[in-house]
Every structure is written in structure tokens, then in C-alpha cells.
N, C-alpha and C positions, 0 to 999 in steps of 0.2 A: 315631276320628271327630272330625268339627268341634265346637267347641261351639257351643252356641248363640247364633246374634246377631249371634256375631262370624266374620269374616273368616278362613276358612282360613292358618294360616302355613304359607310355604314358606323359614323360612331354621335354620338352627343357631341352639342356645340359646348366649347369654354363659356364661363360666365365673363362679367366685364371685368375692368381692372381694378373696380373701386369694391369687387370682392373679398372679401379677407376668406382663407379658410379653417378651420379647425372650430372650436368650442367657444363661443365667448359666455363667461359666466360674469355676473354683475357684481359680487361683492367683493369679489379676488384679483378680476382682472382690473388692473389701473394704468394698464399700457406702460408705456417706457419710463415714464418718471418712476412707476412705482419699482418695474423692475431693479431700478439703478441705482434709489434711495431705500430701498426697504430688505433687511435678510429676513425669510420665509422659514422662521424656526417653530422645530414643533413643542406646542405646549406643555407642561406636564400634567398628565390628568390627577386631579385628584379625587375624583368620583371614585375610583375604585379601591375600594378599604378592605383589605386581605382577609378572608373572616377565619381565625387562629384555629387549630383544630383544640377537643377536648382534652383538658389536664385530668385524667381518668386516677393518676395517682394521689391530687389534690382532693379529690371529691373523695376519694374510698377514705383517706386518712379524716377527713372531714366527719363523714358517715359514723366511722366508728369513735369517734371525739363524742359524736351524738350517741352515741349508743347503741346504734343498728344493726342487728346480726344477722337479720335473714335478706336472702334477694331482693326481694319485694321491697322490704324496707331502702336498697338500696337504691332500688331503678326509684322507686317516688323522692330520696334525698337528690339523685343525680336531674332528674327534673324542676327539682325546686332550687337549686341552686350551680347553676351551671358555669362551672370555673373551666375558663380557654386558656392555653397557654400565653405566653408573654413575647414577644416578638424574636427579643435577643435571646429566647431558649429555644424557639424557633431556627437560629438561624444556621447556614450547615457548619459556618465557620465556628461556631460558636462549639457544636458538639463535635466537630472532628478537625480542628485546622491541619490544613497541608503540611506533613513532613517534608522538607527540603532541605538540603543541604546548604551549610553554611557558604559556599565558594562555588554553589549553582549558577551558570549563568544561561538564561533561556535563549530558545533558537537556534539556527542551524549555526555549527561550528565552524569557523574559515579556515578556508583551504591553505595547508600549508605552501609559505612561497620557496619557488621556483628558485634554487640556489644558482646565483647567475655564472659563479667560478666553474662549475659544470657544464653550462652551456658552452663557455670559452673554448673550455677543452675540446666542445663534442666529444661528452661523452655518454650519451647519450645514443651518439649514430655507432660509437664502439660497440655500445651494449645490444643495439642492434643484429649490427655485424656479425658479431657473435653467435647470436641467435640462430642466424640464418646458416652462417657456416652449420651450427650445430644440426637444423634441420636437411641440410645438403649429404652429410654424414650420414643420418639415421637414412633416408632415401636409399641414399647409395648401398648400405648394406642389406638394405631389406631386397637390393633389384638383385646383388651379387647371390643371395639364398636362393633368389624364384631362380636366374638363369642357369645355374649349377641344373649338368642334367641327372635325372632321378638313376639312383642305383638300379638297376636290373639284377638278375641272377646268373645271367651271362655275364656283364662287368666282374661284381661281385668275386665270380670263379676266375675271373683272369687276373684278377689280384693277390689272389689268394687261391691257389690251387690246392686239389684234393691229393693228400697225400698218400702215392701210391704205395697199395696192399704189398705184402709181402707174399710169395710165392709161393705154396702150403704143396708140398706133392702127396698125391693123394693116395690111396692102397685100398688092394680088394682088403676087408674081413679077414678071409681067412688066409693071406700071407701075411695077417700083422705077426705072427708067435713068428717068424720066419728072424 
């Protein structure tokens, strides 16, 4: 049952305080001496022995030192004597080393510094300034094209009038011989 007053719990009690938590494993953990005396470096394995791939061109030169000229002959010498490369003809450096330049230096490049006699100046807030003027400029003349109002063919004519015809008096046909 509840008790009284108080609020039903819905969760699991704490253990006591002579609890430790996490993992204790026996042959690693040696508590705080071992912590504070001992650096946890990792071994090197040596179990594991790189097994070299085949020197297919030591064995073919081999094969025909022996004599062998047909396939067959060649796969039963390649079985019976099987020559692996050698570590250092293995290695990459060894068949391709890195071209570098002599006056290489690796890593990101630093940033050039900040010339302080420019700062003095501000010139800097000039160069700004500048800028800005220059963007206030292009604005302005881009508003001064839209507000301009559009030609019409009414304007147009009142600018430039059409210049009046000249007078042609006209005649019947048959009083032109006249």
C-alpha cells in the first residue's frame, strides 16, 4: 500500500553505498595504486607474420633455368617450389616513393598578417566607404531609369512634330492640256 500523504513510487530503490558501479574485471583492475603507477600500453603483436604474395617472375625464370616449356611443366615447378616476394620489394615506398618537392612544407598555410600601419590609417573603413558610396550610386541610377516616365506616341509627336504636307492643288483630267 501507499503511504500516507505521500505520492505513490513507481521506480526501483538505489543500492547501498558500499556499491561500486560499472564492471569489475580481475586481472586489469588493480584499483587506484595500479591506476597511478602503471601506463596501460598496447603490446605489439607479434603473431601475426604477413604471408608475402608470389614472385611469379622468380619462379617462371626458375622454370625455364630447368628446362620447362609446356604449362603443365610450369604449374608442377610453381608447386614445388614456391618463391614469395621479399618484404622490402614489397614495400610501397620501396617501388614508388613520394615525389615532393624540395621546399615542401606540409599543412595548412598561415595566414598572412594583418599590416598594422593600415589599421592606423583605417584604411580599411576608407575602403569600405568607398564601396558603399559606390553601391548608393549604381541604386540611384538604376531608380532614376525606372522613374523616368515611358515614351508614348503622344509625347513622342509633341517633341518632334510631323512635318506639314505641302499643298498639291488638284485638277479635273481633262483641264490638265488647259
Amino acid at each position: 500500500q501507499a503511504e500516507l500523504g505521500k505520492p505513490q513510487r513507481n521506480c526501483y530503490t538505489l543500492p547501498g553505498f558500499d556499491f561500486s558501479y560499472g564492471l569489475y574485471i580481475e586481472r586489469t583492475d588493480g584499483g587506484v595504486p595500479e591506476a597511478i603507477s602503471h601506463w596501460n600500453t598496447m603490446k605489439p603483436r607479434t603473431g601475426l607474420i604477413q604471408n608475402m604474395p608470389r614472385d611469379f617472375i622468380a619462379m617462371n625464370r626458375g622454370a625455364l633455368k630447368a628446362g620447362y616449356t609446356t604449362a603443365r611443366e610450369f604449374n608442377l615447378y610453381c608447386k614445388a617450389k614456391d618463391i614469395r616476394r621479399k618484404d622490402d620489394e614489397y614495400s610501397r615506398f620501396k617501388r614508388s616513393p613520394p615525389k615532393v618537392p624540395v621546399d615542401m612544407t606540409y599543412g595548412i598555410p598561415a595566414r598572412p598578417s594583418t599590416p598594422l600601419f593600415d589599421l592606423l590609417q583605417h584604411k580599411y573603413k576608407e575602403l569600405w566607404m568607398e564601396q558603399q558610396r559606390a553601391l548608393t550610386a549604381a541604386h540611384r541610377m538604376e531608380k532614376r531609369k525606372k522613374d523616368r516616365a515611358r515614351e508614348t506616341r503622344t509625347t513622342f509627336l509633341r517633341k518632334h512634330p510631323v512635318p506639314a504636307k505641302e499643298e498639291s492643288f488638284w485638277h479635273l483630267p481633262h483641264l490638265e492640256k488647259v
